[in-house]
C-alpha positions as CSV (number, residue, x, y, z in Angstrom):
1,X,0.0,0.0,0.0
2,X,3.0,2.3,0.4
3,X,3.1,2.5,-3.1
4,X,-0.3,3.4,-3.7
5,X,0.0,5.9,-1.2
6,X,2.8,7.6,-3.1
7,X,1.2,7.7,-6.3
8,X,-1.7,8.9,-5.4
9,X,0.0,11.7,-3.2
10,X,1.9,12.4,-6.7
11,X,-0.9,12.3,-9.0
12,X,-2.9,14.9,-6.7
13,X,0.2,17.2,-6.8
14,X,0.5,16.9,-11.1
15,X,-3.5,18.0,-11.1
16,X,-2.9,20.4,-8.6
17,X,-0.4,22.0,-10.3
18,X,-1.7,21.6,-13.7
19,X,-4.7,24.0,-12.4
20,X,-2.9,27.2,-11.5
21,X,-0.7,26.8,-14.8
22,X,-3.5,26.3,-17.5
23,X,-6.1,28.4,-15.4
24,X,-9.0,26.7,-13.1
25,X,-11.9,29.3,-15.0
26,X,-10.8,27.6,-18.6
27,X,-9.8,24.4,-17.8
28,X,-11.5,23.5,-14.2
29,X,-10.9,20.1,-12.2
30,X,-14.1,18.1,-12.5
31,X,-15.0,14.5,-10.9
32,X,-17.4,11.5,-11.8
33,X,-18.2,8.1,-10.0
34,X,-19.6,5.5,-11.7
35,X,-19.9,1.8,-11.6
36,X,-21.7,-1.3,-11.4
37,X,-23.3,-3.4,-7.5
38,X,-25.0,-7.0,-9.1
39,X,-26.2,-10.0,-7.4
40,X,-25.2,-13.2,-9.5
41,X,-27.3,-16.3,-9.3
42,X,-25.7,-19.6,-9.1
43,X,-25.5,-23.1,-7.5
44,X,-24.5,-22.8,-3.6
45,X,-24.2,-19.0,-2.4
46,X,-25.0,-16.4,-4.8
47,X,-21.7,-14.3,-5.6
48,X,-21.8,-10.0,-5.4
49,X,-20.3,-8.2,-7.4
50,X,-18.8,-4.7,-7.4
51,X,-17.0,-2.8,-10.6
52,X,-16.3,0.9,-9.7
53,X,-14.6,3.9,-11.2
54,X,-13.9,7.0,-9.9
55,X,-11.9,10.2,-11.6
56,X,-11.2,13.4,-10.8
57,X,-9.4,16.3,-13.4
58,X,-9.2,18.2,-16.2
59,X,-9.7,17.7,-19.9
60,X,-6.4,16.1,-20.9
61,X,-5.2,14.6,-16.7
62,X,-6.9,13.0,-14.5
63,X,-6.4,10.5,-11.6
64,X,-8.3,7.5,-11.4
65,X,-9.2,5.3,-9.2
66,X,-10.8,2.0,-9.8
67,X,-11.9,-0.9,-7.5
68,X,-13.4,-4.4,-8.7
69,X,-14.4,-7.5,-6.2
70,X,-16.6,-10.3,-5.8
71,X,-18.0,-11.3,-2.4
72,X,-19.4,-14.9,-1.8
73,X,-21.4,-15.7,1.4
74,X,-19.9,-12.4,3.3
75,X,-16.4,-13.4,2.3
76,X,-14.4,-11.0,-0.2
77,X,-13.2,-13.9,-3.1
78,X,-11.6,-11.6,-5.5
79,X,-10.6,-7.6,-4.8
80,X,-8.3,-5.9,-6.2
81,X,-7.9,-1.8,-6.3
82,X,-6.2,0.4,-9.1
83,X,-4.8,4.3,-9.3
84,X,-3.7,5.6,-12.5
85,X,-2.7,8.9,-14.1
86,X,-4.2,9.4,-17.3
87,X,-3.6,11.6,-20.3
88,X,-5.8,12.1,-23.4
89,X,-3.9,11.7,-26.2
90,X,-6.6,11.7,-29.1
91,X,-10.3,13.1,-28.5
92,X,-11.0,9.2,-28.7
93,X,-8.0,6.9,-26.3
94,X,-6.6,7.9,-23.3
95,X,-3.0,6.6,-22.2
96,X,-3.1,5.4,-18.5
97,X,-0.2,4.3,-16.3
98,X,-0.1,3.7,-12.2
99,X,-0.4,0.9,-9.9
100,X,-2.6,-1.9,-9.1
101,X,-2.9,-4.0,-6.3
102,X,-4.9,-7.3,-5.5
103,X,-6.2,-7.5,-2.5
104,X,-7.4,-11.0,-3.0
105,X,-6.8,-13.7,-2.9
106,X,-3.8,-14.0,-1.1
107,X,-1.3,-13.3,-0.7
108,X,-1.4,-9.8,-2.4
109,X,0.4,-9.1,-5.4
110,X,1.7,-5.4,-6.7
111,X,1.6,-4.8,-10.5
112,X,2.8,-1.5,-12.6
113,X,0.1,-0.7,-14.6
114,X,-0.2,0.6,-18.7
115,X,-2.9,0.8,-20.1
116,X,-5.1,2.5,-23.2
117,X,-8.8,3.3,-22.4
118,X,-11.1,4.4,-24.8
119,X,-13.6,4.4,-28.0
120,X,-12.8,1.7,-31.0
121,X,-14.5,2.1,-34.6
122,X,-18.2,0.9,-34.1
123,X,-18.3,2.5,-31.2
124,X,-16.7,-0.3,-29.1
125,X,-15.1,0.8,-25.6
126,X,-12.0,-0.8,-25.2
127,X,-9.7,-0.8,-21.7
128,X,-6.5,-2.5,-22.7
129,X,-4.2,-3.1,-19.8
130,X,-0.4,-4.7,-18.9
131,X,0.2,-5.2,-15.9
132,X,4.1,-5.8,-15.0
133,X,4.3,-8.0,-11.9
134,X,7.4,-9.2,-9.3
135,X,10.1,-11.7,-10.4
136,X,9.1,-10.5,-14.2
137,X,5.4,-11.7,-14.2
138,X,3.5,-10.0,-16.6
139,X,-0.4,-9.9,-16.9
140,X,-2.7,-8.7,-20.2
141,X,-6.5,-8.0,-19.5
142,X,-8.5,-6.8,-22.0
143,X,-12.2,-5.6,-21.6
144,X,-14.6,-4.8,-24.4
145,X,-18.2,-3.4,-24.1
146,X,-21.1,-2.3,-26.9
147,X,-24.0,-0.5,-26.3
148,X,-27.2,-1.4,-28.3
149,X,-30.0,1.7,-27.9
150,X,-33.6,-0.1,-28.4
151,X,-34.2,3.3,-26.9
152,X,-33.5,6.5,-25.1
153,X,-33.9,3.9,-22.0
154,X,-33.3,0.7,-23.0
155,X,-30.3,-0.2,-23.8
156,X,-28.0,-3.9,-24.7
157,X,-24.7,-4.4,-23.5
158,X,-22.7,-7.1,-24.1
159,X,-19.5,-7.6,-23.2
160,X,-16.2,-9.5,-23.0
161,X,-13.2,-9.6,-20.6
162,X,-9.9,-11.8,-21.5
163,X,-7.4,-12.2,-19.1
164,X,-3.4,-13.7,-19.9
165,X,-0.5,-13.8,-17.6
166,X,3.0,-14.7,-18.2
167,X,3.8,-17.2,-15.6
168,X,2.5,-19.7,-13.4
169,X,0.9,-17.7,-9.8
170,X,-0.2,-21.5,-7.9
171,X,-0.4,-19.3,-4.7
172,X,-2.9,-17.2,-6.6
173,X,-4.2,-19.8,-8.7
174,X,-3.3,-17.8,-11.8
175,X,-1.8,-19.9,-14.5
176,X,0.6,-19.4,-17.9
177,X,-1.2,-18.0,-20.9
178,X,-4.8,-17.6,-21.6
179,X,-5.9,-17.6,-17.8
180,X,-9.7,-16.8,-17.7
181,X,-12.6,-15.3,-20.5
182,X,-15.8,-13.7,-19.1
183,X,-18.2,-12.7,-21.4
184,X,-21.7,-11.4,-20.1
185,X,-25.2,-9.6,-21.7
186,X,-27.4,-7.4,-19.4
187,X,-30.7,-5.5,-20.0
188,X,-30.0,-2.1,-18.4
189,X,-33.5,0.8,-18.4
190,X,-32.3,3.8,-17.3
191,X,-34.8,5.2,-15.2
192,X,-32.6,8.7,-15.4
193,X,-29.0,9.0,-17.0
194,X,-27.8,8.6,-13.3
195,X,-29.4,5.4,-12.4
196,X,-29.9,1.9,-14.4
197,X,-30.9,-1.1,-13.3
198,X,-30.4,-4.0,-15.5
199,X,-30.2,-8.0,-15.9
200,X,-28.6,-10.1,-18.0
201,X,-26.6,-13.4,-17.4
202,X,-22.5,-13.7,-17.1
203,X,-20.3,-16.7,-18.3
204,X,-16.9,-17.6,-16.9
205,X,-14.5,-20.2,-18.2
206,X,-10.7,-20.6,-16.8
207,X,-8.4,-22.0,-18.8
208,X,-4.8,-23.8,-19.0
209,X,-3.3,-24.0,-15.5
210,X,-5.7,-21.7,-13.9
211,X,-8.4,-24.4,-14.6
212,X,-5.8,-27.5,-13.7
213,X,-5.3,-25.2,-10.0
214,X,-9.0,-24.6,-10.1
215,X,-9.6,-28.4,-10.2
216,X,-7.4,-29.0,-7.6
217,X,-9.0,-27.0,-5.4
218,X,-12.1,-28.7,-5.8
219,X,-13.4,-25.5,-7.6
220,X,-16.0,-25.4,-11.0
221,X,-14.0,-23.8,-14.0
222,X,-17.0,-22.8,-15.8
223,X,-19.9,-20.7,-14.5
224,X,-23.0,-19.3,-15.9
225,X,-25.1,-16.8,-13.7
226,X,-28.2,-14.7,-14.1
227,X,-27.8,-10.9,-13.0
228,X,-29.4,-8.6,-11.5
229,X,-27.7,-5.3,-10.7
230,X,-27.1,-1.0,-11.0
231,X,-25.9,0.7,-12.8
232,X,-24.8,3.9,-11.7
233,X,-23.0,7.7,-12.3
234,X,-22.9,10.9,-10.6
């Protein structure tokens, strides 16, 4: 945590300065919150989930924050917490580099973080990320999301998340290569801009030696669940 302490202590000095050189009137620091609380359905205890960003900065900086999780029967599963500096660097992509660390499972593990956020032709948001590990591990984690209007409300959104890491984690249960895809589609109405609720269903599958440590452990390595959750900004 040390180092996450330090970046963001750095990251708040950069927009800090940044504001009495460009001018706060032209260019003022703005923040947003947004993210995603769902209840998955499956056999046994039903898992909750939590996907949450937060930013805070001008046009062209910001510092984010971002926090993802999954809780099963009151016990935190999976956590893990981000905090990145990123610079626009098209209208479209930003560039993104900080730290990342996972909470669970143990023990933790520190990453460096790069990473490219933003819109793809057809309208397709992209967050591309590498994380560089201890002892040289390296992970890749790439999510993908559409949105289909049937409406000024009702909107489709699939999406797809791949993850990759460069060497064998058994402490972690993360194994060489293609580790893990998740792929889900969820129904959102959005009652105002703010606030969405939605449902959909989510599919998991591990791979390679994340499924062979998954086995081991007595553990499913593929998992469909139905959704229901909020979506949510302000």
């Amino acid at each position: 945590m040390k180092y996450l302490k330090a970046v963001t202590i750095s990251c708040l000095f950069v927009l800090t300065s940044l504001s009495f050189a460009m001018g706060i009137e032209d260019d003022p620091i703005l923040t947003k919150v947004m993210g995603e609380i769902e209840l998955r359905s499956t056999d046994g205890a039903n898992p909750r989930a939590w996907d949450i960003e937060a930013w805070m900065g001008q046009d062209l900086n910001k510092f984010w924050v971002k926090t993802r999780g999954e809780k099963v029967a009151g016990k935190t599963e999976k956590s893990e917490l981000q905090l990145l500096y990123s610079k626009a660097i098209t209208p479209f992509w930003d560039l993104q580099f900080g730290v990342k660390e996972d909470l669970q499972p143990k023990p933790k593990r520190n990453w460096g973080v790069i990473a490219a956020k933003g819109l793809a032709p057809y309208l397709l948001e992209v967050d591309a990320s590498l994380f560089v590990g201890e002892s040289g591990r390296l992970g890749v984690r790439l999510d993908a999301e559409y949105e289909y209007m049937f409406s000024q409300k009702l909107i489709l959104s699939p999406e797809v998340e791949i993850n990759a890491f460069s060497k064998d984690d058994e402490l972690t249960g993360t194994g060489k290569g293609l580790s893990s895809v998740e792929a889900g589609l969820r129904l959102r109405y959005e009652v105002t801009r703010e606030f969405a609720p939605y449902i959909g269903i989510n599919w998991e599958k591990k791979y390679g030696n994340t499924a062979n440590f998954s086995i081991a452990e007595g553990e499913d390595i593929e998992d469909a669940q139905i959704v229901v959750g909020m979506r949510f900004w302000f």
